[in-house]
Every structure is written in structure tokens, then in C-alpha cells.
N, C-alpha and C positions, 0 to 999 in steps of 0.2 A: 366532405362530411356526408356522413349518410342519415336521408331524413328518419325522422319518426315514421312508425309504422302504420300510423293511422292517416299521413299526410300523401300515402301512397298509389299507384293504380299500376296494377299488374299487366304484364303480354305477354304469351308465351304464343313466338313465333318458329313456326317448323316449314321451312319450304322443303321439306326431306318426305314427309309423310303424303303417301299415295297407296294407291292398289300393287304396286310393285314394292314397295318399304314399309308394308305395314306394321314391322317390328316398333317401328316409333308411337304407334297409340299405345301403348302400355304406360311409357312413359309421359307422355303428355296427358293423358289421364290420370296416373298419378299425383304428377303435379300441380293436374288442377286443384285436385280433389284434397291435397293437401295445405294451398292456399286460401281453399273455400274453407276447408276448418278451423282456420289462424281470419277468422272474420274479414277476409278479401274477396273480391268481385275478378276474379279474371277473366280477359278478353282471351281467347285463340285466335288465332291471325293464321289460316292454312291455305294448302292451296286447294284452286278451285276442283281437282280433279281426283282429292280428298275422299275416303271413305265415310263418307256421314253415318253411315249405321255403327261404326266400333265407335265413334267419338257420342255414342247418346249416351253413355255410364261418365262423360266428362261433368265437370262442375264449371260452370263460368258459360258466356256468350260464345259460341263459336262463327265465326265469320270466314268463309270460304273464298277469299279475294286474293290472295298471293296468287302468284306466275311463275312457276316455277322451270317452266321452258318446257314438261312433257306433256303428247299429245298423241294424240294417234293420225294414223292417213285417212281416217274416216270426217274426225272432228274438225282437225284444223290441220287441212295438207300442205298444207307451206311451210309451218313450222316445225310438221314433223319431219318435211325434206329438210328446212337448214340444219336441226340437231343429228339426220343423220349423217349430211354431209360434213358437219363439223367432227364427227365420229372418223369417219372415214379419212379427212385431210390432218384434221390434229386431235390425233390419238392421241398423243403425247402430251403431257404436261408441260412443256418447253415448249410446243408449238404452238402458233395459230394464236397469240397473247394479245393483239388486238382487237381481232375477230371476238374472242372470250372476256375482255374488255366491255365490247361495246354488247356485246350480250346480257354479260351482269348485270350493266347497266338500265336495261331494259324490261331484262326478269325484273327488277329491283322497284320498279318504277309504281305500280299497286302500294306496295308495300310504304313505301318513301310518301306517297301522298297519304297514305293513310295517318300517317302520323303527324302529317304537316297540318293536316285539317282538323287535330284535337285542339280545341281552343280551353282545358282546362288547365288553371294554374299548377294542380299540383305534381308532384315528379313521378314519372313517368317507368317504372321496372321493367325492362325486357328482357324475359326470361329464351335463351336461345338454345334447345334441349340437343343440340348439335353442331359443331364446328362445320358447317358446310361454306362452299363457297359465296351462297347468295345470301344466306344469313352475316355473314363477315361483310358482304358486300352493303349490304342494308345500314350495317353500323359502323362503317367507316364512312357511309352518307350523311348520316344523322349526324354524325361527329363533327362535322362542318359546318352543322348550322349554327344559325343565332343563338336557338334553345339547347343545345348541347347542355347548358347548366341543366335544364329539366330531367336527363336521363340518366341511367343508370342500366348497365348490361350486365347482366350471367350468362359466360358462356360455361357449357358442358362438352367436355372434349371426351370423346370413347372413341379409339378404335383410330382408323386411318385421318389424318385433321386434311387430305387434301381431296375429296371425294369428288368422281361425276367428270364428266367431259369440262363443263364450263371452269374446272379449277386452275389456278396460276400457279400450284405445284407450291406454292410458296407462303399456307396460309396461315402459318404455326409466326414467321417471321414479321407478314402483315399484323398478326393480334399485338403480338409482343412492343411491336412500332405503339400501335395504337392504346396500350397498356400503361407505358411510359408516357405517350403524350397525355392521358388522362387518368393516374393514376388511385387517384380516390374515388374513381367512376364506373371501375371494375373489376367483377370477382370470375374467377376460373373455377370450375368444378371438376374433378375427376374421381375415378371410382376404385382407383387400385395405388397403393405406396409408390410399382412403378411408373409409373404414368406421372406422379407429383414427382422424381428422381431425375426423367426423362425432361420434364418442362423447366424445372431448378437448372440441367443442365443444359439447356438452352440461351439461359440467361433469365428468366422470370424468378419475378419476386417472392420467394415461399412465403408470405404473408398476403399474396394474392390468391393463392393459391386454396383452393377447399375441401376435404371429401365428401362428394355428392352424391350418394349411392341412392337408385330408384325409392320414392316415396311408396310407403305399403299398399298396394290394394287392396280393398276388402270389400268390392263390387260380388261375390260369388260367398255360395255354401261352403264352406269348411268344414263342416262334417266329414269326421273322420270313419269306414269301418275298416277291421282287422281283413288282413289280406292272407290266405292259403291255396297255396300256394304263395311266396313272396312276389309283388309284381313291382317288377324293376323298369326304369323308363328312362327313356335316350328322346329328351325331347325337345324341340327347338328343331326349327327345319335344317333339314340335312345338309352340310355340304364336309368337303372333303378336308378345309382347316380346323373343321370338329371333330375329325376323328370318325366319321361315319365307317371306312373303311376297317376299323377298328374291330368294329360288331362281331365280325361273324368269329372271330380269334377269342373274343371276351367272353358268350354264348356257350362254345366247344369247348373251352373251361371250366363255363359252370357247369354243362351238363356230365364233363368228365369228372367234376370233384363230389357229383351226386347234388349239387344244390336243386331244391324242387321250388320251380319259377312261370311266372308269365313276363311276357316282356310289350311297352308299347313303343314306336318308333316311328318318328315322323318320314315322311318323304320328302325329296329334295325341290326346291325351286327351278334350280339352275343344274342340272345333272352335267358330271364331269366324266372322263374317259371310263374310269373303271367303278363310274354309279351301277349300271346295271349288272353288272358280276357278280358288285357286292350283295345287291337286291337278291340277286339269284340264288345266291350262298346262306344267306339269313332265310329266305325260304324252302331250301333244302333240310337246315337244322335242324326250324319250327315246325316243321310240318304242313303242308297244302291247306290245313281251315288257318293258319297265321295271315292275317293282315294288316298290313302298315297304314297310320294315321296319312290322313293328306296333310301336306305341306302348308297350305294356306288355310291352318282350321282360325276360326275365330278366337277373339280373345278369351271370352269368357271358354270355349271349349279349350284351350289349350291350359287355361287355369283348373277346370275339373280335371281333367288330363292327367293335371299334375297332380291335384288333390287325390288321385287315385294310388298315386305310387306309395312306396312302402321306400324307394328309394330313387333318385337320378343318378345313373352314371356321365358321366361329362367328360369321354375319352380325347380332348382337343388337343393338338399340337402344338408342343410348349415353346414352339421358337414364334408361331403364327400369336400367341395369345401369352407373350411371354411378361408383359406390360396392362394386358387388356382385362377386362371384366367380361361377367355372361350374364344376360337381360336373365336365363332359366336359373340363376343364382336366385336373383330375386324373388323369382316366382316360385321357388321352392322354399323360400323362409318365409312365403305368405303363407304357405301351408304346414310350415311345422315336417319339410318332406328335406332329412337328410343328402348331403351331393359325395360321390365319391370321385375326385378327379385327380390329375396327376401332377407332381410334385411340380414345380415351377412353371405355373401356370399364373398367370398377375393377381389372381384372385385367392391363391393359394395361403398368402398370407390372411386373409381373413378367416378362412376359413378355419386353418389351425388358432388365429387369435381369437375368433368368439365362438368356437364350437361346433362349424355348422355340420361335419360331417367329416371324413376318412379321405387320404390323399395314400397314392399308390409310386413308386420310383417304377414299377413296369407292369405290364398288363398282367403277369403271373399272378399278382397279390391281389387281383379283386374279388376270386372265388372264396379266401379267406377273409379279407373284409367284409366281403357280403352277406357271411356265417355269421359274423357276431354285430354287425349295426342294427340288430333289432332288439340288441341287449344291451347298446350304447347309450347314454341319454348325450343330448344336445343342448342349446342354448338359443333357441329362435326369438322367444322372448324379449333378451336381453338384447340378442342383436337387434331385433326390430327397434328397440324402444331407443337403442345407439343410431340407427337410421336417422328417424325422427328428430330428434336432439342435432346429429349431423345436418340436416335439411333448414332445422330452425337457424344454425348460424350462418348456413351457407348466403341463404335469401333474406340475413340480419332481421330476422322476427322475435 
């Protein structure tokens, strides 16, 4: 059974968010900020090497105590050698399963006392904004103990469920185990039809099952003004399963079909074989004063960012993202900023079910989309308010 909502105390633990994954403050702020509205007090539980300046627009305690096993050869040189040497001997998700084992273990251990040393009666919510290994491993710990009655887990699955060196390749199997052993003690979240499709055929309970699409932000300006030139934006840091590649094909379109445009475009974190060509090509287009956002802008800038466009294109590859969702989905229906992307893509069905914006079957058709989405209306509103509503049942409030 699941308690009353007042007999509750919330945690949302993310051993995934660092300076290297800062894609996860968005949503961990999110969901603070929408558990502090539904009159909750939640705890963050991060790890220590956390960016503290994105998490100050969070709502709740944050606590920088997880271990999350990364480090630098400045900080802590020991550790940074076993994780590379762990790199180096087991690549592979099949190998090295004791060594990663007794690792988890270890990362896990902050975390595990942490909760061992609550001495309050009431049950315990651990919100887990990512299926990773050390979060899975933290809760099939807890799941052992005595107090096991006091908890209750949310996990949130997006994207790859077996992530990072330390994983046993096998974490989608371990939840499901653990699902079945305590079945009224856990809910699943996901953010795309396929994704609930995917987990149903796995063997989970479609009644475990939720869609949990990112809580609204509304930490930044919304102020809208009218844009002339239309300015189109490709935002979200680069990489090459987004279709970055894409650009300079999409560009040479509009400027051959006469569309008159500004464009912004992030740069890549992890640059791949044919990053700097593509660079080079978008810069021959736009012209020598064209340049590209950085990769790692902050949150709140990557939300004006957004706030600016007039539209997002979302060129991503529909076999890479064919089940998955896009965090700049969300950030674009905080702003009321239409997306246009391509037809089978996991989020595609939302976006034709509540309006958010225009899908293409091949890059030909965006020059003409792009001509009349300023004379299309949308439905943010409504989706928003279906977010919210989705959120409130997920986390039973």
C-alpha cells in the first residue's frame, strides 16, 4: 500500500550528476521544485564533486555526500587510477563483474549509511531521476534491510538503463527481479509510449509502469519578443546521434528556398570524426561573424537560449532515439518554443498527440515547415498542465 501523502519524506538521489552530466540538474530541479509545491520538504542526496551553483534554483536540502567513483589525478590519485584501469581491463559490460561488484559496493556505501542513520518513523520516498548502476545498486541494498517496509522507490528510465564503466550490463533484469520481489514498493517512470512498449516486453507490469515527463521549470524570464528575421535553434549540446551532422544540409535548404533566418547552435562536448568538417561547413554558409553557443552553457542560459527561438529543430536519428525522449523537448514547452523533428523518433508521438510542433519523413520538408509554423498555433499549455497531472500520479500525490 501506499502511504498518505502527508505521512511522507522525499529523496531524490542522482549519483549521475557532475560537471561532466550536467544535463541531469534540469531535472533534478525540476522535481524538486515540483515536490516543494505539493507541500514537501525534499532532501538531494548528490555526489560530492556535484556542481553546486546550477543546483541553487533547486527547492529542498541539498546534501553533497554520494561517491560516485569520479575524480581527478589531482584530487584523489588512486581512485582516479583504479577507474582508469577499470576502463582499460573491463571495457566491456561482461567483464571484470567482480571487480564492478565490489566497487558498487563501495561507491554505494555514503549513500547506504545515510539512510541507515534516519531514525524517523515515517516512509521514506526515493526518487531515482536515472536508472544507473549505483542508484540500482543503493536500492537493492536498502531492499535487504529490516526497514525495507519504510521505502518506497521511483525509478526513472531514459535512454541507455546500463550506463558508465561500473555497470553489470544487466540492470533492466536486476530492477525487474527486484520489482517482483516488492511489488507494491515500486513505480517505473518513463517518457515515451516506446519505452513503456519496450519495458511491458521485457516482462514488467504495465501497471508499474508511468509517464514521467520532466516537471515545468519556471526558474527564468519568459518574455517573449517577435523575431525578424525568424531565429531557428539546434540546441542541446552537439553530438552526432542528434543529427548535428545534419546542419549544414538543413541551412542550404533554407537559404536555397529564400527563408530569411538567424540560427543558434550549440557546440559539442565530445567531438566525433566528422565534428570539425561539419563546424567548418555551418561556418562557410553563415558567414565569418556566425558563432556557435558553447557546449556547456548553464542552465538558466540554455533556457534563454531557448526562450529566444521562434523555433527548435531536432534533426536526431530515428534508430539512436527511436524509443527515447529529448530533455530540449521539455525546455521548449517551457517556453511556448514549437520543435520540428523527424518522424519516428520516441517522442514523436507526443508531439503529434498534444501539438507541440511539426515532424518531417526527410530533411527536404523543413524549408516548407519552417514557412508556415509561425502561422501554426500549438498546445503548450495543455501539454504542460498534462505534465503536471502526469507527475502528480506518478509520485501518488
Amino acid at each position: 500500500m501506499w502511504m498518505n501523502s502527508n505521512s511522507r519524506e522525499y529523496y531524490i538521489v542522482d549519483f549521475v550528476a557532475s560537471r561532466k552530466y550536467y544535463h541531469q540538474y534540469p531535472l533534478i530541479i525540476g522535481l524538486s521544485q515540483f515536490l516543494s509545491k505539493r507541500s514537501h520538504s525534499p532532501v538531494i542526496l548528490l555526489p560530492y564533486i556535484a556542481d553546486k551553483l546550477e543546483l541553487e534554483s533547486s527547492d529542498g536540502a541539498v546534501n553533497y555526500i554520494l561517491d560516485s567513483g569520479y575524480s581527478s589525478r589531482n584530487t584523489r590519485p588512486m581512485r582516479h587510477l583504479i577507474l582508469k584501469l577499470l576502463t582499460i581491463l573491463c571495457g566491456s559490460q561482461s567483464s571484470g563483474q567482480l571487480i564492478k561488484r565490489r566497487m558498487r559496493k563501495i561507491y554505494t556505501a555514503p549513500g547506504l549509511a545515510y539512510f541507515q542513520n534516519i531514525k524517523s518513523i515515517t516512509s521514506k520516498h526515493i526518487v531515482f531521476p536515472t536508472l544507473d548502476p549505483l542508484s540500482l545498486e543503493l536500492a537493492l541494498r536498502l531492499s535487504t534491510s529490516p526497514n525495507m517496509k519504510d521505502y518506497y522507490f521511483y525509478f526513472r528510465i531514459v535512454g541507455s538503463e546500463s550506463r558508465g564503466i561500473l555497470s553489470s550490463g544487466g540492470e533492466l533484469k536486476l530492477l525487474l527481479s527486484l520489482v517482483n520481489l516488492h511489488p507494491n514498493k515500486i513505480r517505473i517512470g518513463v517518457e515515451t509510449i516506446g519505452y513503456k512498449t519496450y519495458l511491458e516486453n521485457l516482462g514488467f507490469d504495465p501497471s508499474f509502469i508511468f509517464w514521467s515527463p520532466w516537471p515545468c521549470l519556471d526558474n527564468f524570464n519568459k518574455t517573449k519578443s517577435e523575431n525578424n528575421p525568424i531565429k531557428i535553434g539546434f540546441l542541446g549540446c552537439a553530438k552526432q546521434r542528434k543529427g548535428f551532422d545534419n546542419i549544414p544540409k538543413i541551412i542550404s535548404q533554407l537559404k536555397m528556398e529564400g527563408v530569411n533566418f538567424d540560427i543558434l547552435i550549440q557546440e559539442a562536448n565530445f567531438p566525433w570524426a566528422e565534428y570539425v568538417k561539419t563546424k567548418d561547413d555551418i561556418e562557410a554558409i553563415m558567414g565569418c561573424a556566425f558563432k556557435f553557443l558553447p557546449s556547456n552553457l548553464e542552465l538558466i542560459e540554455l533556457q534563454e537560449n531557448v526562450n529566444k527561438c521562434d523555433v527548435l529543430i531536432l534533426p536526431y536519428d530515428t534508430n539512436s532515439y527511436s524509443i527515447n525522449a529529448s530533455g530540449v523537448l521539455y525546455h521548449a514547452c517551457d517556453s511556448s518554443v514549437p520543435i520540428v523533428t523527424a518522424k519516428g523518433v520516441g517522442f514523436t508521438a507526443e508531439i503529434e498527440k498534444f501539438n507541440l510542433g511539426l515532424t518531417y519523413a526527410n530533411l527536404d520538408e523543413i524549408p516548407k515547415i519552417i514557412k508556415k509554423i509561425r502561422f501554426a498555433k500549438f498546445e503548450f499549455l495543455n501539454y504542460n498542465s498534462e505534465r503536471m497531472k502526469a507527475n502528480n500520479q506518478f509520485f501518488f500525490i
